[in-house]
BANU-53600 format. One record per residue (C-alpha): x, y, z; residue in one letter. Coordinates in steps of 0.001 Angstrom, whole numbers, padded with zeros to 6 digits, always signed. Layout:
<sites>
XYZA;...
</sites>
This chain:
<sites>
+035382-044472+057650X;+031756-044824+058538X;+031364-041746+060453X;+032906-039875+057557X;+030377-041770+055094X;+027213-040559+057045X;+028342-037239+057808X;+029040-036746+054021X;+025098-038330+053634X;+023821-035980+056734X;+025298-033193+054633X;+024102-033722+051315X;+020926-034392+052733X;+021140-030723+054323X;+021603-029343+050773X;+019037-030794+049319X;+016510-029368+051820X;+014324-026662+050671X;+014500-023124+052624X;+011381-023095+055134X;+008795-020545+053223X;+006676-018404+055674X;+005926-015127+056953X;+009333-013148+058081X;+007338-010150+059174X;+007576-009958+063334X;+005311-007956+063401X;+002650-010177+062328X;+000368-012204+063851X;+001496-015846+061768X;+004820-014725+062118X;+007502-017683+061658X;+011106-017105+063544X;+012167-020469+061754X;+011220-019134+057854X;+013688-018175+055779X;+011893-016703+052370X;+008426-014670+052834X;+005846-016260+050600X;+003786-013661+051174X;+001160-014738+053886X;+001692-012533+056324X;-001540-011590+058569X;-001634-008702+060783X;-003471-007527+063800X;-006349-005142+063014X;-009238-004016+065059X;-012361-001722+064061X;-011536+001908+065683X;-015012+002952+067487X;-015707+006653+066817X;-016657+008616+069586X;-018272+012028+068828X;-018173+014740+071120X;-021228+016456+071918X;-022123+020199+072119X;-020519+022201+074880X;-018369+018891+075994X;-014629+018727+076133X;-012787+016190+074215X;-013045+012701+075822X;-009497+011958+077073X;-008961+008418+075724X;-005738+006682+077226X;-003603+006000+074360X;-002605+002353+075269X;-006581+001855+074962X;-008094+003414+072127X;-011662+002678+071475X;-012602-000345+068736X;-015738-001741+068114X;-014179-005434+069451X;-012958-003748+072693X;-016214-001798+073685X;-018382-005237+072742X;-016330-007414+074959X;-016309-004889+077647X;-020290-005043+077452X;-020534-008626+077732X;-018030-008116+080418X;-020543-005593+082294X;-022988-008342+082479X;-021413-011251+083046X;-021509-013182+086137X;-017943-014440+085899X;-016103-011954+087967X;-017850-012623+090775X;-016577-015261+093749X;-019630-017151+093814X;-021075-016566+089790X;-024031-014772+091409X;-023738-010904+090557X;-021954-008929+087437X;-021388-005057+087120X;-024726-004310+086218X;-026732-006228+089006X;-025499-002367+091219X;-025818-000476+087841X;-028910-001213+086326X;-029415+000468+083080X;-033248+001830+084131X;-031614+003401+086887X;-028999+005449+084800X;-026619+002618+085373X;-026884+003030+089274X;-028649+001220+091978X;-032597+001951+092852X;-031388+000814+096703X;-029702+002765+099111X;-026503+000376+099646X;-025777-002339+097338X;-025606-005692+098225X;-022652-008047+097849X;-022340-011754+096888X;-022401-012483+100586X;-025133-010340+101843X;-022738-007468+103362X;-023907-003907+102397X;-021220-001185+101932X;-021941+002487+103282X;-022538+004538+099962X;-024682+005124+096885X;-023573+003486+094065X;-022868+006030+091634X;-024463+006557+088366X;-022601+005631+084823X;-023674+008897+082586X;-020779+010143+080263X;-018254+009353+082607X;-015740+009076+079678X;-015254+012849+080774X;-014881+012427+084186X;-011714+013416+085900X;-011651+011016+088958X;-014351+008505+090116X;-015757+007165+092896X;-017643+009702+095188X;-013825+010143+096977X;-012590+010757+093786X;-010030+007923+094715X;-008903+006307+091210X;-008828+008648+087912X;-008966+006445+085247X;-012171+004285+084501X;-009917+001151+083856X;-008811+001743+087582X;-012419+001678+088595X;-013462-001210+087252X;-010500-003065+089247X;-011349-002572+092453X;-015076-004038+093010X;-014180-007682+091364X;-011881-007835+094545X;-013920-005626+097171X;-014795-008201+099500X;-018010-006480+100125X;-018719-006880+096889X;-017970-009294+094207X;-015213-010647+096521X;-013224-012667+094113X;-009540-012401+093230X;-008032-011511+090093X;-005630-014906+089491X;-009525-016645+090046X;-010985-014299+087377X;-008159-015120+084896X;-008535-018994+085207X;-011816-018497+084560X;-012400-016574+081580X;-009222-018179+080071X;-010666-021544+080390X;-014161-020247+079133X;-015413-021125+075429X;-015716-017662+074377X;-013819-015115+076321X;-009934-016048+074464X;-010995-015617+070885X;-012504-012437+072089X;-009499-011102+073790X;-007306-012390+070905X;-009668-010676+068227X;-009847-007035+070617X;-006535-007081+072390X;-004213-009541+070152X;-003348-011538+073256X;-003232-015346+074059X;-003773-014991+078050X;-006166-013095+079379X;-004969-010838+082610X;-006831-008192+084517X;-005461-005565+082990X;-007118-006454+079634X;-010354-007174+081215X;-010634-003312+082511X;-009317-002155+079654X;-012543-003901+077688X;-014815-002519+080306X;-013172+001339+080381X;-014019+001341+076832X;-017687-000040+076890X;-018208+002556+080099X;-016886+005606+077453X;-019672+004775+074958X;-022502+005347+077805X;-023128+008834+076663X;-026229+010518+077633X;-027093+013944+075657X;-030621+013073+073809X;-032871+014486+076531X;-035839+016727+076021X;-033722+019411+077303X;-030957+018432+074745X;-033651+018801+072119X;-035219+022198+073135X;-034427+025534+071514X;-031963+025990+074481X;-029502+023806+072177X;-030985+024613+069075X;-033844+021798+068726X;-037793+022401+068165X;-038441+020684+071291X;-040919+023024+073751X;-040198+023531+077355X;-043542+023553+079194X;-044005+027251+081279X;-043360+025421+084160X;-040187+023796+083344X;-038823+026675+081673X;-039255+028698+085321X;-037346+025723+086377X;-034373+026463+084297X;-034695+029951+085477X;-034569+029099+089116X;-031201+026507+088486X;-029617+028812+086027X;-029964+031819+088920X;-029162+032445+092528X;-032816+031951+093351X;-032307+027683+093238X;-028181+028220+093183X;-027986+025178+091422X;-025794+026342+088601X;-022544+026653+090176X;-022057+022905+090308X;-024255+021764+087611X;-024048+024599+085220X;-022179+022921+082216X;-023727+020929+079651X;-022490+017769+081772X;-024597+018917+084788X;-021538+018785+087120X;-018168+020538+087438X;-015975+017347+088031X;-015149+018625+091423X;-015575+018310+094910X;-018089+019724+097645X;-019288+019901+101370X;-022949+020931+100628X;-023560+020879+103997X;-025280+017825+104691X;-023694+016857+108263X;-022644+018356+111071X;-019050+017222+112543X;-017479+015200+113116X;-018307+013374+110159X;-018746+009815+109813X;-017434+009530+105958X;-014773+012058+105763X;-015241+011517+101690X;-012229+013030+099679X;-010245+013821+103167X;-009533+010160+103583X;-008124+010185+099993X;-005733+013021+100372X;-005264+012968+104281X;-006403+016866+104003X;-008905+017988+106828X;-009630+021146+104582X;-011217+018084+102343X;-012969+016310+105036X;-016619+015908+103940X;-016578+016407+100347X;-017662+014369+097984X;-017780+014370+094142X;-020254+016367+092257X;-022836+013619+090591X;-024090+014655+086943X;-028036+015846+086961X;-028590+013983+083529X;-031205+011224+084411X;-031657+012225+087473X;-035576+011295+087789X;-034385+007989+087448X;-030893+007385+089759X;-032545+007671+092706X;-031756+007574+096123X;-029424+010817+095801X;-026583+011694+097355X;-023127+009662+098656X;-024988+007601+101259X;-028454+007633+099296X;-029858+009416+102049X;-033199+011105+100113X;-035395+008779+098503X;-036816+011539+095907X;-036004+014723+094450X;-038225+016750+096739X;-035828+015954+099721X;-033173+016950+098015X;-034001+020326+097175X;-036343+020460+101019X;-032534+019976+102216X;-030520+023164+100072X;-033967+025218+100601X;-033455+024806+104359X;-029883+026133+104293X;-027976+022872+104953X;-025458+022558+108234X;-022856+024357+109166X;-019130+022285+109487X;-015396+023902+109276X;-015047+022841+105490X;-018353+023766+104250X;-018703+024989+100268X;-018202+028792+099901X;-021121+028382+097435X;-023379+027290+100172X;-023895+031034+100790X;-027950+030780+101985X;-026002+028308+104468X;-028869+028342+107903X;-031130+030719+105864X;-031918+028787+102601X;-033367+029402+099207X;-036547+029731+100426X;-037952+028835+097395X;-042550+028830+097196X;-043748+025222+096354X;-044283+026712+093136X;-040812+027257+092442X;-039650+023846+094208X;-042384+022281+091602X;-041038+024215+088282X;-037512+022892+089826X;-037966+019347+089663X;-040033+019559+086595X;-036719+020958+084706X;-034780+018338+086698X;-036948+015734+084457X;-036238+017571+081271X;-032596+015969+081470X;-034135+012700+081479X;-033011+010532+078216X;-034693+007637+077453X;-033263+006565+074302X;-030270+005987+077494X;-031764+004209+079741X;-033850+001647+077442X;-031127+001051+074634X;-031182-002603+074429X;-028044-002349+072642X;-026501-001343+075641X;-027961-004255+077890X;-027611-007679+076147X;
</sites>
């Protein structure tokens, strides 16, 4: 008789209950699984989309569409850039190898890792690279969230591991209310972190140069008479420079041997990508823009200054099996007067930005 009394209570208490009020929405971000009426407080995941223009004579930046650009994104990827915490030892971020002076590239010929090893190339610059097509100088990853992955785990180079990274920046004071408010997660994993650096990489855009601001593109900016026989020389088979460089990007997103080694060769570049000897030797086409500044030049930073670099087309360059068709003064060269090879590098500096490369709302 008991057990029927308290059931009976057990019940009646039931009844009497109120229904739990909350949000019923799933799709929101205080959602309640347990609430039975919706009193109206749902809350739902927003972020701040970050417009990216496109400039004159660029294509449309292809965007991945699970990471669109927000203003939370593209600030947490810049803190990310410069922050010590994805390296092993706490000692070196992104931008120690891509220093913002040096159109986001590094002034020495190999960089340097958290334990003193060197790798074997140039690191590359970081100059509108929202439109590149593949990265790397062996064009081995294509997006720019695959980029970022690998040197956090390059043991030549920040030589720490991702399940390390994660403890750390989930543990960190900051970091998870920044994730939360960019990404609407409650653990951060690597995937999120080079998402948030893809997006701060797409907003490095580079087109406010004095060439960008001469009548060539429709500013009142003056070419001096010797940089304007510059841009005659690159723009014409006399310098031969156009046929890489020739779009308003000042590269063609593709891959050459410009004949700077004789074989065998001791990078095979692209060819160890795609296991083609036809691409042995090639390496990705660098952008011009800021190009006074992103020196040493070349994959394996072999010539300290602009000089060399043309010294080495205007001798002819070496002969190998997969040379570029385009090298066509190949053992002849340009032969270009020290006139010309002057009025060359001075339009060279014309694509020199410096709104870019002294932004200090770029560096922190």
């Amino acid at each position: 008789m008991y057990l029927i009394l308290g059931t009976m209570l057990l019940l009646s208490c039931k009844k009497d209950l109120a229904p739990i009020s909350g949000c019923t929405d799933n799709t929101a971000v205080n959602y309640n699984a347990n609430a039975i009426t919706d009193d109206g407080s749902c809350n739902f995941f927003s972020t701040t989309p970050f417009i990216i223009e496109t400039p004159s004579g660029f294509p449309n930046m292809n965007i991945p569409s699970n990471n669109p650009m927000t203003v939370e994104g593209v600030a947490l990827g810049n803190k990310l850039f410069h922050d010590k915490i994805l390296s092993g030892n706490g000692m070196q971020a992104c931008a120690s190898c891509h220093l913002q002076s040096a159109a986001f590239s590094d002034t020495n010929q190999f960089s340097e890792g958290i334990d003193g090893l060197f790798g074997d190339r140039n690191a590359s610059t970081i100059i509108n690279a929202g439109w590149n097509n593949s990265n790397f100088w062996d064009g081995r990853v294509t997006s720019l969230e695959d980029q970022a992955h690998d040197p956090v785990v390059n043991p030549i180079e920040m030589n720490d591991t991702w399940i390390n990274v994660e403890m750390k920046l989930n543990a960190d004071d900051e970091y998870p209310t920044l994730f939360k408010n960019a990404f609407n997660i409650d653990y951060i994993d690597s995937t999120h972190v080079v998402m948030a650096i893809a997006q701060f990489e797409r907003t490095l855009i580079s087109v406010n140069s004095k060439f960008d601001n001469s009548a060539f593109n429709g500013g009142e900016t003056q070419l001096t008479p010797s940089e304007l026989n510059g841009y005659a020389i690159f723009n014409s088979e006399i310098g031969d420079c156009f046929h890489c460089h020739g779009t308003q990007m000042f590269m063609d997103n593709d891959f050459h041997n410009n004949g700077l080694d004789l074989e065998p060769f001791t990078d095979l570049g692209l060819g160890k990508i795609t296991n083609n000897a036809s691409d042995n030797g090639k390496f990705k086409t660098p952008t011009l823009r800021n190009i006074e500044f992103s020196a040493p030049y070349m994959h394996d930073g072999r010539f300290s200054n602009l000089e060399e670099v043309i010294e080495h087309y205007n001798s002819g360059g070496k002969y190998s099996s997969t040379i570029d068709p385009l090298m066509k003064k190949l053992g002849v060269g340009l032969q270009l007067t020290n006139q010309q090879k002057q009025d060359l590098v001075a339009f060279l500096k014309t694509l020199t930005d410096e709104n870019f490369l002294t932004n200090t709302n770029i560096t922190p």
